[in-house]
N, C-alpha and C positions, 0 to 999 in steps of 0.2 A: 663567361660570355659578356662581353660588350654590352652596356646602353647604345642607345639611339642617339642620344645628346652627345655621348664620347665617341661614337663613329661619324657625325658630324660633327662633330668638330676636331677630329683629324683628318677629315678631307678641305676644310677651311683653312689651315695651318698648313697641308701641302701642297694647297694650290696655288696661295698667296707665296708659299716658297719655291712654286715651279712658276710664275709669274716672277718674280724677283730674282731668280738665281738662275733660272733655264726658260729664258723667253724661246728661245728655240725648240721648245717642247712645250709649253702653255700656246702654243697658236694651233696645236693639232687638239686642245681640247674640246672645243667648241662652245667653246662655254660665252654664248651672246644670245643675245634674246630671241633670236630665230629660231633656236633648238629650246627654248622651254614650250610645254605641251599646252596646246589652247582650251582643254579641256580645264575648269576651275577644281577640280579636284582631281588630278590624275594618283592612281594608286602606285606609291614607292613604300617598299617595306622595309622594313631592318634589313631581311637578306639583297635585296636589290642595293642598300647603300655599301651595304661591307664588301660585295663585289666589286662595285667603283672603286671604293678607297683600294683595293687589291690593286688594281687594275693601275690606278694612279702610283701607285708603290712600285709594279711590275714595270711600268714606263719609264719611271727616273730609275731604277734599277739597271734596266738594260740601258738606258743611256750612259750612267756611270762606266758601266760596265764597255760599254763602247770606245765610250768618249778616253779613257782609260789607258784602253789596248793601243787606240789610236795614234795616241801619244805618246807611248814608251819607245822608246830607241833601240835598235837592235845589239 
C-alpha cells in the first residue's frame, strides 16, 4: 500500500507532465485557486488522493489511447 507522501507526489510529477506535455488536457483540470476549498482545514484522505492520481492516470490514458487511434492511417 502506498504512503501519502508517494501518492503525492505522483500526482505532482503528472500534473507537471500533463501541464508540459498535454496542455490540452491540464486546462480541464481545474487546478486554479477557485476550486481550492475555503474551509482551512478541509478533510482529504489517503483514499480521496489515490482516487485523483487514478483519475489523472485514467485521463492521459484515454487521451493516449485517443489521440493514438486518431492518428493511425488506415
Amino acid at each position: 500500500m502506498k504512503k501519502l507522501k508517494h501518492i503525492l507526489e505522483e500526482i505532482t510529477w503528472l500534473t507537471n507532465n500533463l501541464e508540459t506535455n498535454y496542455p490540452e488536457l491540464y486546462k480541464y483540470l481545474d487546478e486554479n485557486p477557485m476550486t481550492i476549498p475555503s474551509n482551512s482545514h478541509p478533510h482529504i484522505d489517503k483514499d480521496a488522493m489515490e482516487k485523483y492520481l487514478e483519475s489523472l492516470k485514467q485521463l492521459l490514458k484515454h487521451h493516449l489511447e485517443t489521440h493514438k487511434s486518431a492518428n493511425q492511417t488506415p
